[in-house]
mmCIF file of the C-alpha atoms, coordinates in Angstrom:
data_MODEL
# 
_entry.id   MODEL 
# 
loop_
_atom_site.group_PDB 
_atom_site.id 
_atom_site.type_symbol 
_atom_site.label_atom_id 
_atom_site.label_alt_id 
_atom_site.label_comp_id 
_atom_site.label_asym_id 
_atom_site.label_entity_id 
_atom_site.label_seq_id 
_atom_site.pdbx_PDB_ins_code 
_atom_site.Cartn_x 
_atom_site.Cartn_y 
_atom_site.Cartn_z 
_atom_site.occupancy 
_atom_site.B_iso_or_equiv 
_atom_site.pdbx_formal_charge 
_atom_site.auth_seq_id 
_atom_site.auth_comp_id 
_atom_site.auth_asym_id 
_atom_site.auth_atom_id 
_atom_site.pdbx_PDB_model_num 
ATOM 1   C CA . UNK A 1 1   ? -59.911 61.854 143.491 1.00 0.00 ? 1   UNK A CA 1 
ATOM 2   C CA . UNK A 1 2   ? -62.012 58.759 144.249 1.00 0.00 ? 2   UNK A CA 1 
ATOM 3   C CA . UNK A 1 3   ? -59.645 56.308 146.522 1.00 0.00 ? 3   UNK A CA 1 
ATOM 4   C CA . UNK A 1 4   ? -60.687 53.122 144.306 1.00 0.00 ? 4   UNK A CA 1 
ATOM 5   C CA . UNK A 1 5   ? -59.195 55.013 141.276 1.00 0.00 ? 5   UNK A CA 1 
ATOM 6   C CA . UNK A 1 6   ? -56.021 56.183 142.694 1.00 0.00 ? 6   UNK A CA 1 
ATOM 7   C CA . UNK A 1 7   ? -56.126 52.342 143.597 1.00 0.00 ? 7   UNK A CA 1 
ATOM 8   C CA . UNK A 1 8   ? -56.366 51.425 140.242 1.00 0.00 ? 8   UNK A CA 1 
ATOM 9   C CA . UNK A 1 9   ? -53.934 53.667 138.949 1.00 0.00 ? 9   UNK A CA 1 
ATOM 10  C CA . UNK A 1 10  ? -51.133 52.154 141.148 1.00 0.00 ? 10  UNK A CA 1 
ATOM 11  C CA . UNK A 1 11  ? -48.781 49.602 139.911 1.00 0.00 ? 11  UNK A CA 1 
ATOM 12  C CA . UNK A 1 12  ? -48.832 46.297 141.739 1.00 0.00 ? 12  UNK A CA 1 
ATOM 13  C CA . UNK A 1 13  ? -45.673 47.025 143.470 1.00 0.00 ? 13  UNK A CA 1 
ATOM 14  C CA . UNK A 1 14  ? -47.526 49.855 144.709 1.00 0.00 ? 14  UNK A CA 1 
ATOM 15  C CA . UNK A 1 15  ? -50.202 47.800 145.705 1.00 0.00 ? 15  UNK A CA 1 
ATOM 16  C CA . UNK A 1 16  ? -48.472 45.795 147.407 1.00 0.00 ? 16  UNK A CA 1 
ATOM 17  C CA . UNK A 1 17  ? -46.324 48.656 149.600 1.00 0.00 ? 17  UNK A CA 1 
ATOM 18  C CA . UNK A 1 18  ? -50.052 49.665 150.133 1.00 0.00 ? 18  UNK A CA 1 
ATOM 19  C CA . UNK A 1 19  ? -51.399 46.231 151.783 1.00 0.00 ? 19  UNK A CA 1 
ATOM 20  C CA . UNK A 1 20  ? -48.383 46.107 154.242 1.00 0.00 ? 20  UNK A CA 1 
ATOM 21  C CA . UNK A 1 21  ? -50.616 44.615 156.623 1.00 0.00 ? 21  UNK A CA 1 
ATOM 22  C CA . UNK A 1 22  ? -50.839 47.029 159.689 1.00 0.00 ? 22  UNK A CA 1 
ATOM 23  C CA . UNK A 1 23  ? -49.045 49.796 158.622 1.00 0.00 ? 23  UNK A CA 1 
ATOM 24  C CA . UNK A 1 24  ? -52.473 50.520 157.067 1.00 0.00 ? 24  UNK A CA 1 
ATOM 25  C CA . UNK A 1 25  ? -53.966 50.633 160.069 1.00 0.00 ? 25  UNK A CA 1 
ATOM 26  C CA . UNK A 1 26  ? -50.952 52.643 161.907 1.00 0.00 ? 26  UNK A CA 1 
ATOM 27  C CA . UNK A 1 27  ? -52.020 56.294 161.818 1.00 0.00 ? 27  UNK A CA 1 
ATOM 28  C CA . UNK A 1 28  ? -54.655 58.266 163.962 1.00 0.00 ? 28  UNK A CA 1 
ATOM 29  C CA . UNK A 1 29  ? -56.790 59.257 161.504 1.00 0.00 ? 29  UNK A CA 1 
ATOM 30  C CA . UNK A 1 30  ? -57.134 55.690 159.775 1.00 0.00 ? 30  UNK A CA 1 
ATOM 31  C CA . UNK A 1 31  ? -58.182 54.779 163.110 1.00 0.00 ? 31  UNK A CA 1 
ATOM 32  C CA . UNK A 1 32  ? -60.608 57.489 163.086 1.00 0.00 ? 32  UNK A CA 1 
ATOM 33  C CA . UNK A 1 33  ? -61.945 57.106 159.789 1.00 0.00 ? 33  UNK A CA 1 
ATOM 34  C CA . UNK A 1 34  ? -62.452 53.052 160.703 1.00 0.00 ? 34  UNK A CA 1 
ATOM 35  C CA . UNK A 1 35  ? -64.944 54.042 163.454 1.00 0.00 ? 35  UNK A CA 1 
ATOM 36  C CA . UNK A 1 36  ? -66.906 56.993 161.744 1.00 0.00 ? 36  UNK A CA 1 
ATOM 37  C CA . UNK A 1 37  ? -67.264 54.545 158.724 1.00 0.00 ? 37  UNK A CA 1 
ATOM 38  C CA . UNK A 1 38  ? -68.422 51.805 160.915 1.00 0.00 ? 38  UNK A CA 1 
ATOM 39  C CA . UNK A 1 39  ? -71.593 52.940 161.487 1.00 0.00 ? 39  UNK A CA 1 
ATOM 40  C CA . UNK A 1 40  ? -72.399 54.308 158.102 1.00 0.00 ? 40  UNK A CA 1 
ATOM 41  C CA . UNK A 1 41  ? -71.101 54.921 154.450 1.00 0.00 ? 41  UNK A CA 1 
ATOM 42  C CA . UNK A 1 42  ? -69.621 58.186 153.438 1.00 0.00 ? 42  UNK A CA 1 
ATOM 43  C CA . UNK A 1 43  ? -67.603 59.495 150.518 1.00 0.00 ? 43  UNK A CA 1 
ATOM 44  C CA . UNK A 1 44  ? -63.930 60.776 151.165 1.00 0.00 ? 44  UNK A CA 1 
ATOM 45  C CA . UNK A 1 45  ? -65.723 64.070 150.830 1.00 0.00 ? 45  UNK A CA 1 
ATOM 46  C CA . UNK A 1 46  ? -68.470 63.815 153.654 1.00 0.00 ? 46  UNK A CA 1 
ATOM 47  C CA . UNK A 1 47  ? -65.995 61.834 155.578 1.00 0.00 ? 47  UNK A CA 1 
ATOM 48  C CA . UNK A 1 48  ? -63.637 64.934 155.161 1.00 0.00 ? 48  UNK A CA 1 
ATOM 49  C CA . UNK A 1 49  ? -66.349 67.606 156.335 1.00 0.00 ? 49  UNK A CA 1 
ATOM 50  C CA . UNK A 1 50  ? -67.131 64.976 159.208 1.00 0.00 ? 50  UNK A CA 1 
ATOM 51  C CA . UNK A 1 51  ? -63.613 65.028 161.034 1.00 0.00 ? 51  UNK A CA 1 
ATOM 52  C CA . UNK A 1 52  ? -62.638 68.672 159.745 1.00 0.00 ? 52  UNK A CA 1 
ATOM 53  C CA . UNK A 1 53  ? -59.668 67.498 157.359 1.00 0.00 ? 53  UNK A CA 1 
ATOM 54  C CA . UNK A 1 54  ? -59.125 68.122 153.620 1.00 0.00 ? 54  UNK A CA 1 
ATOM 55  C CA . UNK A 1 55  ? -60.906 66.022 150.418 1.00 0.00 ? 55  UNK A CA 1 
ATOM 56  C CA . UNK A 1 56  ? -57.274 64.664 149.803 1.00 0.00 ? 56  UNK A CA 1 
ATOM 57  C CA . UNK A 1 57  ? -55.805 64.015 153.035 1.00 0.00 ? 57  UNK A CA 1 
ATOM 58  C CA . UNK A 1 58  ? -59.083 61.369 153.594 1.00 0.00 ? 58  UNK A CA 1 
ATOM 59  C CA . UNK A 1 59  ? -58.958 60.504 149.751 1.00 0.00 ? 59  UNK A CA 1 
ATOM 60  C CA . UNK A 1 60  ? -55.097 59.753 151.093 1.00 0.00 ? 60  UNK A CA 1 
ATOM 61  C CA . UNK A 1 61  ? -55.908 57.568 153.881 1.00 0.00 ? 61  UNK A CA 1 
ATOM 62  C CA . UNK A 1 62  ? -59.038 55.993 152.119 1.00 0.00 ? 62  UNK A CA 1 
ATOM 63  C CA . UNK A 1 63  ? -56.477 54.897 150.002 1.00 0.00 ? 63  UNK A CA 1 
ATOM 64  C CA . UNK A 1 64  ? -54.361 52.753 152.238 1.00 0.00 ? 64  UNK A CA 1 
ATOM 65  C CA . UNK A 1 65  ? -57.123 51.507 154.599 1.00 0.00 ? 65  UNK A CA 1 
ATOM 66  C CA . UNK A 1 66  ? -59.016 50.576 151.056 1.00 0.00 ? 66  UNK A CA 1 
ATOM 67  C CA . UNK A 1 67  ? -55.691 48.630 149.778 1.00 0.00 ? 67  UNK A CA 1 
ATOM 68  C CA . UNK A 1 68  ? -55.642 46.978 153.087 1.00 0.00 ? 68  UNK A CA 1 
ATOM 69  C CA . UNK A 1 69  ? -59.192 45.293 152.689 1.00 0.00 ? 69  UNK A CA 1 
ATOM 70  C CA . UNK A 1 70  ? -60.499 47.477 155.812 1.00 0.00 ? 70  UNK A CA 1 
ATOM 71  C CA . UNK A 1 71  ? -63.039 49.751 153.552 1.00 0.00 ? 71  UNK A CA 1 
ATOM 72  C CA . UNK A 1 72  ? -65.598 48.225 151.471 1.00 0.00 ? 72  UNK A CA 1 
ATOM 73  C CA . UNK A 1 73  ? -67.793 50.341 148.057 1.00 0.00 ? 73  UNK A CA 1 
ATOM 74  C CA . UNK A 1 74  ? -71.024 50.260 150.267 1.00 0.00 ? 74  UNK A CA 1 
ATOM 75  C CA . UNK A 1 75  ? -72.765 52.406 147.409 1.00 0.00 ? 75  UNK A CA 1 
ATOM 76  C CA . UNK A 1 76  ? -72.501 54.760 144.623 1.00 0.00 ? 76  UNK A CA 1 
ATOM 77  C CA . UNK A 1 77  ? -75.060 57.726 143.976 1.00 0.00 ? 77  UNK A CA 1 
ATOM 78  C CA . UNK A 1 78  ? -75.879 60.548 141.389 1.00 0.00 ? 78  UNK A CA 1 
ATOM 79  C CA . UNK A 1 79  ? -74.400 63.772 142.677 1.00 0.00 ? 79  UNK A CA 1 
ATOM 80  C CA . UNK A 1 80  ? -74.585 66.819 140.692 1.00 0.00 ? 80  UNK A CA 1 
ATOM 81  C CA . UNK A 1 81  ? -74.650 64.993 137.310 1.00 0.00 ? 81  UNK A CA 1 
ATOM 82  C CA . UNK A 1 82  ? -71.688 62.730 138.586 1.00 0.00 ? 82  UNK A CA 1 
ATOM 83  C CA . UNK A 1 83  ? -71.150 59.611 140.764 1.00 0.00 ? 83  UNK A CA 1 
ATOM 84  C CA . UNK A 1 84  ? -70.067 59.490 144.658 1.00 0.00 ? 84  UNK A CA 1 
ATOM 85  C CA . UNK A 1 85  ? -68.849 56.500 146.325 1.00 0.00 ? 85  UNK A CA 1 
ATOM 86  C CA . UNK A 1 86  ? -69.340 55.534 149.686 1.00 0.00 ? 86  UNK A CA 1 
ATOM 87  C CA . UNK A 1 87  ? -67.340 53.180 151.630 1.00 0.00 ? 87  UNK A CA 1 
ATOM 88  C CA . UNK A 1 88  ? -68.236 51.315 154.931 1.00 0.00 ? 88  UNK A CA 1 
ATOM 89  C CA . UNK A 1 89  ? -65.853 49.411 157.312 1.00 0.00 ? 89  UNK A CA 1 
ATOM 90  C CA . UNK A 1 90  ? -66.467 45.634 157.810 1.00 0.00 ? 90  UNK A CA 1 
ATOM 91  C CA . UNK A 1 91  ? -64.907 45.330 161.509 1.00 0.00 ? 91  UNK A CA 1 
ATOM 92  C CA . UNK A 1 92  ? -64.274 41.998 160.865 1.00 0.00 ? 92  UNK A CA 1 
ATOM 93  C CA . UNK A 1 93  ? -62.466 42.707 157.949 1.00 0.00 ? 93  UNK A CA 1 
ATOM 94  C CA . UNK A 1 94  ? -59.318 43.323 160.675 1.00 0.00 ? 94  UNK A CA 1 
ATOM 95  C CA . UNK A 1 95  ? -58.858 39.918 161.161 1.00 0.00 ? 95  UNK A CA 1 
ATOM 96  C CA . UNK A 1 96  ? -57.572 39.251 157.083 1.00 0.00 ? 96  UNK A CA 1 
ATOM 97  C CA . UNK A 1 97  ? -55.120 42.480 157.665 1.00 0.00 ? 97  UNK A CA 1 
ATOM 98  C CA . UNK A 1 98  ? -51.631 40.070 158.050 1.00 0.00 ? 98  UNK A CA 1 
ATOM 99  C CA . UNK A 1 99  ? -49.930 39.908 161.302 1.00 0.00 ? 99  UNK A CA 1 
ATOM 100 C CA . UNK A 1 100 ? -46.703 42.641 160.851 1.00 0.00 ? 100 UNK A CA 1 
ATOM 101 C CA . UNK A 1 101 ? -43.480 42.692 161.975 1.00 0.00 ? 101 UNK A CA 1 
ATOM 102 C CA . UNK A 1 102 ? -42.630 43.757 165.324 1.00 0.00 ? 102 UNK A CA 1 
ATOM 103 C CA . UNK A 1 103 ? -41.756 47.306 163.821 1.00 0.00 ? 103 UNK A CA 1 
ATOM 104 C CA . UNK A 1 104 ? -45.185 47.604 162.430 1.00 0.00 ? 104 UNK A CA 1 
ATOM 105 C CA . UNK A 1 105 ? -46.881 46.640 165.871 1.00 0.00 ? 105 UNK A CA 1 
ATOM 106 C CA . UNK A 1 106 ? -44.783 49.406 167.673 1.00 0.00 ? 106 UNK A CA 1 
ATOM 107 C CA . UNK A 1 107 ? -45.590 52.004 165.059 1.00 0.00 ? 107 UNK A CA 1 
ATOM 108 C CA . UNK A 1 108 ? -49.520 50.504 165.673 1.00 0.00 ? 108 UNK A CA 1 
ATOM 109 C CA . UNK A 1 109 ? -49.424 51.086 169.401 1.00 0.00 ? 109 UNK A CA 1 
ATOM 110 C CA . UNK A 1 110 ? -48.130 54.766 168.345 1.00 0.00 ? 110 UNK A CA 1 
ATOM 111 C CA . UNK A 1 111 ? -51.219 55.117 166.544 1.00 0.00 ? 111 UNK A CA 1 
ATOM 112 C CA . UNK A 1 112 ? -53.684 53.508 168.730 1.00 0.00 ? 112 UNK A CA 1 
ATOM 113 C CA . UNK A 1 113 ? -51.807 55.660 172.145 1.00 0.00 ? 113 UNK A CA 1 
ATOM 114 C CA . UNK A 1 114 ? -52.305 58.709 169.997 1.00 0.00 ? 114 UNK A CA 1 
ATOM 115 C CA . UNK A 1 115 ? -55.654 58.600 169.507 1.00 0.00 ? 115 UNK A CA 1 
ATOM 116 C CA . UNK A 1 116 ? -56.468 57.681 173.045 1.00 0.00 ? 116 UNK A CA 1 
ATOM 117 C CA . UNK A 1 117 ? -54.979 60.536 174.288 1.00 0.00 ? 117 UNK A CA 1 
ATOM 118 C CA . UNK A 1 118 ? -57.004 62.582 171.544 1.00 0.00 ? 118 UNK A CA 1 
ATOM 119 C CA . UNK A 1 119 ? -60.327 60.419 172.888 1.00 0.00 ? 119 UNK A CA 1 
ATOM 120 C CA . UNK A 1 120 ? -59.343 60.786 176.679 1.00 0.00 ? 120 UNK A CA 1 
ATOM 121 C CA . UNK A 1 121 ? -59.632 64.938 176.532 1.00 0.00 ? 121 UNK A CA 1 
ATOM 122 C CA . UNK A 1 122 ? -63.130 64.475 175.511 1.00 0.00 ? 122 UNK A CA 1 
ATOM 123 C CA . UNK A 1 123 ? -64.320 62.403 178.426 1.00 0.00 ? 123 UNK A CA 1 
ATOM 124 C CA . UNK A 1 124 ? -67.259 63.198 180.372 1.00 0.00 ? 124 UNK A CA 1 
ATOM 125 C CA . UNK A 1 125 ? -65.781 63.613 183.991 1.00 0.00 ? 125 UNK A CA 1 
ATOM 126 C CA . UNK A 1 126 ? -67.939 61.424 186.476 1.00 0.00 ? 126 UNK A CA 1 
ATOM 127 C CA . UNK A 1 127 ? -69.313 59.506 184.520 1.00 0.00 ? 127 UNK A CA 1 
ATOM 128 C CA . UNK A 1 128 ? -68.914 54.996 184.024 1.00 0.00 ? 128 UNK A CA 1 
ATOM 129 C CA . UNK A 1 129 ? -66.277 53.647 182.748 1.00 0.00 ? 129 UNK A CA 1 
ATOM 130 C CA . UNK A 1 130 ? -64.007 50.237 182.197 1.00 0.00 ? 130 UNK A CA 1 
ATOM 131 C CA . UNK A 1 131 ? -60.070 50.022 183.046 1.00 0.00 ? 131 UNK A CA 1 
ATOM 132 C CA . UNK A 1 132 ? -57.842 46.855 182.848 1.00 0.00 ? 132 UNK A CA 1 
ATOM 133 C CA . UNK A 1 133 ? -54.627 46.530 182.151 1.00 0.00 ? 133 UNK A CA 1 
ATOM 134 C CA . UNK A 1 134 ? -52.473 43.664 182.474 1.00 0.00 ? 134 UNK A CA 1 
ATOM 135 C CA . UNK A 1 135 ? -48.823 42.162 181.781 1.00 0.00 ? 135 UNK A CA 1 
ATOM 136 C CA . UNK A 1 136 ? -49.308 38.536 182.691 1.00 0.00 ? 136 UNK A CA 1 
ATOM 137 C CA . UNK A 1 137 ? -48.714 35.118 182.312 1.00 0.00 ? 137 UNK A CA 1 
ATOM 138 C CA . UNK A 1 138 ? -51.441 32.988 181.341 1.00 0.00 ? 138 UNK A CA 1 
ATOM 139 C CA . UNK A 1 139 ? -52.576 28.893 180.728 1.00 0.00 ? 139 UNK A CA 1 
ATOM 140 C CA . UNK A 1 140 ? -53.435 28.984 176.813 1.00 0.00 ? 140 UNK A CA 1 
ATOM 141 C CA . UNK A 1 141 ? -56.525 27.917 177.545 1.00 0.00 ? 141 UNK A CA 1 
ATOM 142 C CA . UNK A 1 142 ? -57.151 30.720 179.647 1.00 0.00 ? 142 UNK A CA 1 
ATOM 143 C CA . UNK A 1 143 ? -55.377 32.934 176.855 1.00 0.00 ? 143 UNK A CA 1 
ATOM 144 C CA . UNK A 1 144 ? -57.771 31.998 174.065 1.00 0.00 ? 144 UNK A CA 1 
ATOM 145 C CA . UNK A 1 145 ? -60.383 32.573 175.942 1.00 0.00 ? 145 UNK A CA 1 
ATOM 146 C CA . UNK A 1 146 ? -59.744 35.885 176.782 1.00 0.00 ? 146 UNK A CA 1 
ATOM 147 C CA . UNK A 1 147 ? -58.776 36.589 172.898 1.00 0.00 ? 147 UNK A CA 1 
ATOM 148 C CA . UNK A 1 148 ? -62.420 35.349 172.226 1.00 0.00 ? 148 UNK A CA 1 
ATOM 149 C CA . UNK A 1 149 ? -64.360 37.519 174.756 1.00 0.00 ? 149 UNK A CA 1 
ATOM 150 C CA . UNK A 1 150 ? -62.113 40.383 173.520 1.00 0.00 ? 150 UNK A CA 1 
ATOM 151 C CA . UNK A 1 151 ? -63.255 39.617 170.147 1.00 0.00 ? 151 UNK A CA 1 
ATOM 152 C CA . UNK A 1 152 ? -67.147 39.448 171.078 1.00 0.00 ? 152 UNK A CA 1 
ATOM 153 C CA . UNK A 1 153 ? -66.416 42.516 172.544 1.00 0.00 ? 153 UNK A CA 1 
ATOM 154 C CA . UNK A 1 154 ? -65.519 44.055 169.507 1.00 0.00 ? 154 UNK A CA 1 
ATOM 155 C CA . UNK A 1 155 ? -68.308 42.526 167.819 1.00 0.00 ? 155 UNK A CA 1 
ATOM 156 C CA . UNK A 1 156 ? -70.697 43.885 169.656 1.00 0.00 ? 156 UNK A CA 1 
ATOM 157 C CA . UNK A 1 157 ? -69.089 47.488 169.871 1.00 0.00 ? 157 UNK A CA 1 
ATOM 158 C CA . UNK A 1 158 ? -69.252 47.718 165.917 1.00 0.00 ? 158 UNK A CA 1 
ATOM 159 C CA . UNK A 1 159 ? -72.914 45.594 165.732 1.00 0.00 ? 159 UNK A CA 1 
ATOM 160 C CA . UNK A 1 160 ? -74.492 48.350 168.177 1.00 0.00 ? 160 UNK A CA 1 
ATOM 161 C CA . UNK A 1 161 ? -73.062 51.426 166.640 1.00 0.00 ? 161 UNK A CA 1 
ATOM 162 C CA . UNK A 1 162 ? -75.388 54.420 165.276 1.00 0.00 ? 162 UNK A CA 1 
ATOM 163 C CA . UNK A 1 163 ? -74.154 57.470 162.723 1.00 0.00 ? 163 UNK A CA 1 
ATOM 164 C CA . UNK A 1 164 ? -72.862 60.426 165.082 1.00 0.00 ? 164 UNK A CA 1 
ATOM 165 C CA . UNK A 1 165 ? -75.818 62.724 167.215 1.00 0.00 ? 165 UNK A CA 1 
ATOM 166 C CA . UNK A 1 166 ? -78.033 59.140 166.989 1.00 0.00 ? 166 UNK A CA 1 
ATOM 167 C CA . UNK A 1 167 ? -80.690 60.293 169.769 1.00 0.00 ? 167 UNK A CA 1 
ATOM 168 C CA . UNK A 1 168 ? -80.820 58.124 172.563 1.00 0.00 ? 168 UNK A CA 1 
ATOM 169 C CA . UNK A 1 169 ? -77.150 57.114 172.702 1.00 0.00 ? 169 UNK A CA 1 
ATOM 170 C CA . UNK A 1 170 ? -73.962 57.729 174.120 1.00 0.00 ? 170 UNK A CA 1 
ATOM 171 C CA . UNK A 1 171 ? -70.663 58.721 172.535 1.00 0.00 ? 171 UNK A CA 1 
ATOM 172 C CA . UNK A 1 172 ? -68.142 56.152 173.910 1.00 0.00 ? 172 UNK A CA 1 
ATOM 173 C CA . UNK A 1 173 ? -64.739 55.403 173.368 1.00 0.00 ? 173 UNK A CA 1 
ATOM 174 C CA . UNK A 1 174 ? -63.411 51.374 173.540 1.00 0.00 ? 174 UNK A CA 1 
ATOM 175 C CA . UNK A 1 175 ? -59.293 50.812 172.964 1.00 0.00 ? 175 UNK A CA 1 
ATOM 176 C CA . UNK A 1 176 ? -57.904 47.193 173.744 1.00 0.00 ? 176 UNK A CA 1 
ATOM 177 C CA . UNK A 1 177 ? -55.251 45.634 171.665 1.00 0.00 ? 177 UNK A CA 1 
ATOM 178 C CA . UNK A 1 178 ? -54.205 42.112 173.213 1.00 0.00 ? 178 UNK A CA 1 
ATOM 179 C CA . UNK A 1 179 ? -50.754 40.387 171.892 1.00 0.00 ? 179 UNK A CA 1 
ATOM 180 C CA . UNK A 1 180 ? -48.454 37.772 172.734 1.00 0.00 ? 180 UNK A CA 1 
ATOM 181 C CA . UNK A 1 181 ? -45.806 38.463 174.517 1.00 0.00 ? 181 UNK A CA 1 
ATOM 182 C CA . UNK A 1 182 ? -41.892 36.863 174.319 1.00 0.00 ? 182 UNK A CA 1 
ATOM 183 C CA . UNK A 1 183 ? -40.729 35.125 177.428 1.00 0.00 ? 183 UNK A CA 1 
ATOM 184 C CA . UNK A 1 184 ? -38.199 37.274 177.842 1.00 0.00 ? 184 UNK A CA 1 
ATOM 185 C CA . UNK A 1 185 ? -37.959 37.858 181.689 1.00 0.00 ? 185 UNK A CA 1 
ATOM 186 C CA . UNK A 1 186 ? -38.804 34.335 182.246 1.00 0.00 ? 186 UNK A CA 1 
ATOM 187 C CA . UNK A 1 187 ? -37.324 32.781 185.390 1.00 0.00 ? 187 UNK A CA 1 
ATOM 188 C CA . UNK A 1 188 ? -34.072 30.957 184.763 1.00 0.00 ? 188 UNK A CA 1 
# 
């Protein structure tokens, strides 16, 4: 079934369980689907032959990331005498998706650690790549900056991206998730 109609049929405390913020975003495959979608429209149905799942385990996860405000209706077309609906995802759409609790940041970082691992079997051995990481204390000046490189970065990840087997480019994986720390550990 369509994921704007199982939407529809929800109540609005449904709804609202639905748009917990970033519990949508909290599961490999949403993260997944997010990046295949980013660089073109599909229906659950070609995004389910696409990553080798089932027509209702994408319709499922359509679903949420649709309830969050991640997936957009980029187009409907005639197929077979009925209609398909493609969705897109806006990367910038991330930023409306609420801040969660602390829970639903750990059970994020599950997410995103799982699909690195998944992504870091298929690199190419040898060849360019980018680390950093960092657990550091910083002037806020210094802090917001980095927050807006990080998200011109991110910008420019989603701006250049092509549909899968685009000649003349390079599959490439890019993780970074930035937060604010406690100052817990702070010198007494």
């Amino acid at each position: 079934m369509d994921p704007a109609r199982i939407l529809l049929a929800m109540s609005a405390t449904e709804r609202r369980a639905e748009l917990s913020g970033m519990r949508a975003l909290a599961h490999p495959l949403r993260l997944r689907l997010l990046s295949l979608l980013t660089a073109r429209s599909l229906s659950a149905s070609e995004a389910a032959r696409e990553l080798g799942e089932s027509q209702a385990n994408i319709s499922y996860h359509m679903r949420h990331l649709l309830a969050a405000g991640l997936l957009e209706l980029a187009e409907e077309t005639s197929v077979r005498g009925g209609r398909a609906k493609r969705y897109r995802h806006d990367p910038a759409s991330g930023e409306s998706v609420p801040a969660g609790s602390l829970a639903d940041y750990a059970v994020l970082a599950s997410a995103v650690s799982e699909e690195l691992r998944r992504r870091s079997l298929e690199l190419v051995p040898g060849a360019p790549g980018a680390f950093s990481d960092a657990e550091v204390w910083l002037p806020p000046e210094a802090w917001q900056r980095v927050r807006e490189l990080a998200k011109e970065l991110g910008v420019l990840l989603h701006d250049a991206a092509r549909p899968p087997d685009t000649p003349g480019t390079v599959r490439a994986s890019a993780t970074l998730m930035m937060f604010e720390m406690d100052r817990k550990g702070t010198p007494e």
